[in-house]
C-alpha positions as CSV (number, residue, x, y, z in Angstrom):
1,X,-78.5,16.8,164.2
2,X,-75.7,17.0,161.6
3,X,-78.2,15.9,158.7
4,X,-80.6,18.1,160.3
5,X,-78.4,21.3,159.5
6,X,-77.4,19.7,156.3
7,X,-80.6,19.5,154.7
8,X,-81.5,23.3,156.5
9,X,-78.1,24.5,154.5
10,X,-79.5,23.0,150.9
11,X,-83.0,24.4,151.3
12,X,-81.7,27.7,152.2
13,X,-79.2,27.5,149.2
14,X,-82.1,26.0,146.6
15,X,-83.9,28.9,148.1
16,X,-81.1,31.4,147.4
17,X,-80.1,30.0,144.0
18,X,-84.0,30.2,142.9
19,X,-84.4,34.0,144.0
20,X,-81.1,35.0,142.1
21,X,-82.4,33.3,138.7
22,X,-85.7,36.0,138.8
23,X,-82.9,38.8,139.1
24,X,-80.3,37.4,136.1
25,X,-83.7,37.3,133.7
26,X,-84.7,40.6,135.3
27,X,-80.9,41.9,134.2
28,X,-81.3,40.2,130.9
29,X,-84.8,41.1,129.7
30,X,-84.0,45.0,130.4
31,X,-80.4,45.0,128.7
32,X,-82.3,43.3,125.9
33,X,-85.0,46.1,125.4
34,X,-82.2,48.9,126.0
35,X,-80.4,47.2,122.7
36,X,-83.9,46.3,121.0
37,X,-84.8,50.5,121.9
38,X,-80.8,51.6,120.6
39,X,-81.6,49.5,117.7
40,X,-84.7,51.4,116.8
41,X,-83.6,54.6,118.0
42,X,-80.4,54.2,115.4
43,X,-82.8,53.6,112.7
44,X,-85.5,56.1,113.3
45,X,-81.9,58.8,113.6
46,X,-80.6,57.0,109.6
47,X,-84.7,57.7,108.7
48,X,-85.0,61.2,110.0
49,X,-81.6,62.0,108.7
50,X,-82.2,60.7,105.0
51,X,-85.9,63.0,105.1
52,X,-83.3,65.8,106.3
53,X,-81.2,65.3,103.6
54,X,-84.0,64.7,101.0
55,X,-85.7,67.9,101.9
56,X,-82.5,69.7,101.5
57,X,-81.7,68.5,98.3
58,X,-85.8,69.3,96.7
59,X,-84.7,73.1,98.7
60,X,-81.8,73.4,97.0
61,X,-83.4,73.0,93.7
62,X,-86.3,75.5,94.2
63,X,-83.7,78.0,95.0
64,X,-81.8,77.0,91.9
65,X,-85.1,77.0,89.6
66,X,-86.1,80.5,91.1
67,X,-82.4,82.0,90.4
68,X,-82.6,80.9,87.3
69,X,-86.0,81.8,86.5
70,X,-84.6,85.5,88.1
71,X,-81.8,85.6,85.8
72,X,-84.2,84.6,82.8
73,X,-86.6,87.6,84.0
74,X,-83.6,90.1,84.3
75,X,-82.2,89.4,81.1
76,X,-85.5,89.5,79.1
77,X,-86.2,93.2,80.6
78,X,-82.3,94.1,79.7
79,X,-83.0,92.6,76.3
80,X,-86.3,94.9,75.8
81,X,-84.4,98.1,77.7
82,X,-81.7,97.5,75.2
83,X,-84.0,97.4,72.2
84,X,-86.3,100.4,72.7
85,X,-83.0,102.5,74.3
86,X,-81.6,101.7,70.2
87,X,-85.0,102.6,69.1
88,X,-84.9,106.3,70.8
89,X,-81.2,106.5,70.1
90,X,-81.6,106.0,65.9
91,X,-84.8,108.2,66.6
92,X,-83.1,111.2,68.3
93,X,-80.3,110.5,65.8
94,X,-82.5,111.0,62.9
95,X,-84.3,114.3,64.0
96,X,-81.3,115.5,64.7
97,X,-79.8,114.8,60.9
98,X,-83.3,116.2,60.2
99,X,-82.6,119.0,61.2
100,X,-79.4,119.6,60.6
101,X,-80.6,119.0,56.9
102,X,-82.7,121.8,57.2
103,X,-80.8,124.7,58.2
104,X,-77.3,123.4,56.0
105,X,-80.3,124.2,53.4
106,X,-80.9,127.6,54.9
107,X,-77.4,127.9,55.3
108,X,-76.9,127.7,51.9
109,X,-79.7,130.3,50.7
110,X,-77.8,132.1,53.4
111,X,-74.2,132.2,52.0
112,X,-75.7,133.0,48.7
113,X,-77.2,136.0,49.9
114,X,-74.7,136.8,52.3
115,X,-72.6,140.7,52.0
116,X,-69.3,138.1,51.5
117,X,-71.0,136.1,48.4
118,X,-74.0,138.2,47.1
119,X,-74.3,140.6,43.8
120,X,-75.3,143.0,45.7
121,X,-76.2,146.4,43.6
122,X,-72.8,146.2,41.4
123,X,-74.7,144.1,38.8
124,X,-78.1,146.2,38.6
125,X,-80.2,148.8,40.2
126,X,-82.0,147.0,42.3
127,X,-80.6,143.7,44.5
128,X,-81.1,139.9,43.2
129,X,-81.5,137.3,45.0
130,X,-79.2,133.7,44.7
131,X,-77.2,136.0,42.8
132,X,-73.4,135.6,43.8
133,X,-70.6,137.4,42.9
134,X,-67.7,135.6,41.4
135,X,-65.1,138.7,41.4
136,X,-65.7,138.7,45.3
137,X,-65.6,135.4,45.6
138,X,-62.2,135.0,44.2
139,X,-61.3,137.7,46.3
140,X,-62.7,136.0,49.3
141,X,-60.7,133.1,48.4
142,X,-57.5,134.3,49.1
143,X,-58.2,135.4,52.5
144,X,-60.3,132.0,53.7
145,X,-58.5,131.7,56.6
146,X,-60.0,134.1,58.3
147,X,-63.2,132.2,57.9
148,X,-62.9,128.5,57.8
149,X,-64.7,128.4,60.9
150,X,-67.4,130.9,60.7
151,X,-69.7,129.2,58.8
152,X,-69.4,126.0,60.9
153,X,-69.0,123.6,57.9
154,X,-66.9,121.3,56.1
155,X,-67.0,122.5,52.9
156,X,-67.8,125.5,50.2
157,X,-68.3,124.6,46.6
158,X,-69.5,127.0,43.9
159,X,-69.7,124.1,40.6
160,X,-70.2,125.9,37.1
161,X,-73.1,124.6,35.7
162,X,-74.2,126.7,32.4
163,X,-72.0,127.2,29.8
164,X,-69.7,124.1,30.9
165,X,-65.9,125.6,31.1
166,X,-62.8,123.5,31.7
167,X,-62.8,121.0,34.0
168,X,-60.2,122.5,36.8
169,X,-60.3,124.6,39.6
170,X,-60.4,127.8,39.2
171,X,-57.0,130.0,40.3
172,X,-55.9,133.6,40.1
173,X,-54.2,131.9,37.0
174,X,-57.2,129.9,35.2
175,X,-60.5,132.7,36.5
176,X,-63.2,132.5,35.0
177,X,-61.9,129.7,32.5
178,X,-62.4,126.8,35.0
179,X,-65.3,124.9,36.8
180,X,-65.6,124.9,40.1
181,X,-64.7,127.7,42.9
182,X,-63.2,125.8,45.9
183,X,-63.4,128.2,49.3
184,X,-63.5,125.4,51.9
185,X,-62.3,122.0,50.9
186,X,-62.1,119.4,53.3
187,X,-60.9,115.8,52.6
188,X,-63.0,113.9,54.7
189,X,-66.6,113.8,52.8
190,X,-70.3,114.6,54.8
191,X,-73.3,115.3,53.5
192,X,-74.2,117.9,51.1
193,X,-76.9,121.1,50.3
194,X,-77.0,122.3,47.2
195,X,-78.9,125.7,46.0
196,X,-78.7,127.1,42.4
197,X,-77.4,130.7,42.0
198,X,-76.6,133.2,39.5
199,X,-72.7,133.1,39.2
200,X,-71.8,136.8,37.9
201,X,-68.8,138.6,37.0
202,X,-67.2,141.8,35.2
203,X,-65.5,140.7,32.0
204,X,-64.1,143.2,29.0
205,X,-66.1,142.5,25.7
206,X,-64.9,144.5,22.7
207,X,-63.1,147.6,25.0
208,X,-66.5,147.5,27.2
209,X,-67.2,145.9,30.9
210,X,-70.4,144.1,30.8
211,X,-72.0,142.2,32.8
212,X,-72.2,138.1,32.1
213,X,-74.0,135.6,34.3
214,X,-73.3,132.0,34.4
215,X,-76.0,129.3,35.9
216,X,-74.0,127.9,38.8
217,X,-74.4,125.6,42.1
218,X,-73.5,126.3,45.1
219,X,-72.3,123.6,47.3
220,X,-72.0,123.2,50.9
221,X,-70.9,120.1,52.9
222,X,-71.4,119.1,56.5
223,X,-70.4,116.5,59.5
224,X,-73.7,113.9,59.4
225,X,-74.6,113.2,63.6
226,X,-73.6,109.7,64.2
């Protein structure tokens, strides 16, 4: 009876021991394809993260080719604003010396003919034009003051031309032996007009006043527009 349960016992054990070996493979097959699928999970992650990285790099490029192709873009059209903005500039700047050319010419015929400069009737019956009074002149001299700014220029010169006198300004002291009349004299130089005139005076020849005219030019000098 004693075997009997003996033998019973091993069976049921064998039985036991060869339905536990089915389960430990079970175990073992499953925590092998949980590692085989971490395995290839972890490398798929390394694969997708080196495309993400690669496609952020070749981004990051584009963006840097199109700012500097921007940049490129933008400084060619400040290079061209800059270049026809120097072009109107010298343009506007040399109508306006143009014209400024033009009327210190008119100017000049102006000042020649002026009541403060011209002959007038004192050397004839009827007016001449260009014709300019030295006497007055000198006379005007001494009170330039008054106008050194109503003419709006740098400079009044009245240069002997015909008969050549002294070289030196003429004075109270050295009229009419001397050169050139001085009214306005600035020290800083511009540009000049220039008009020939008739320079005339009163002078005593022999106990009688008559009436002698010297070819002259009459000077004027003004600010050039920068």
């Amino acid at each position: 009876m004693v075997n009997k349960l003996n033998k019973h016992n091993k069976r049921a054990q064998m039985k036991t021991s060869f339905s536990a070996k089915p389960k430990n493979r079970s175990a073992t097959f499953s925590l092998s394809t949980k590692r085989a699928q971490m395995k290839t999970g972890f490398h798929q992650g390394q694969k997708l993260h080196g495309n993400f990285s690669l496609n952020a790099k070749r981004a990051q490029m584009k963006i840097q080719q199109i700012s500097f192709l921007l940049i490129v873009v933008f400084l060619f059209f400040a290079l061209l604003g800059i270049i026809f903005l120097s072009y109107y500039l010298k343009n506007v700047k040399d109508k306006a010396n143009e014209i400024e050319e033009k009327n210190a010419h008119l100017l000049v015929s102006k000042i020649a003919n002026s009541p403060e400069f011209s002959c007038g009737l004192a050397y004839g019956s009827s007016e001449k034009t260009d014709c300019v009074d030295g006497d007055k002149v000198m006379a005007l001299k001494e009170n330039i003051g008054k106008y050194s700014e109503f003419w709006g220029i740098k400079s009044i010169e009245i240069l002997k031309i015909y008969p050549a006198g002294p070289n030196r300004e003429c004075t109270n002291l050295t009229y009419p032996r001397c050169s050139s009349i001085k009214l306005i004299d600035s020290s800083s130089l511009g540009n000049s007009a220039s008009n020939f005139v008739a320079l005339c005076r009163k002078e005593n020849y022999k106990g009688e006043i008559i009436d002698k005219c010297e070819l002259a030019k009459l000077i004027i000098r003004y600010e050039e527009i920068n």
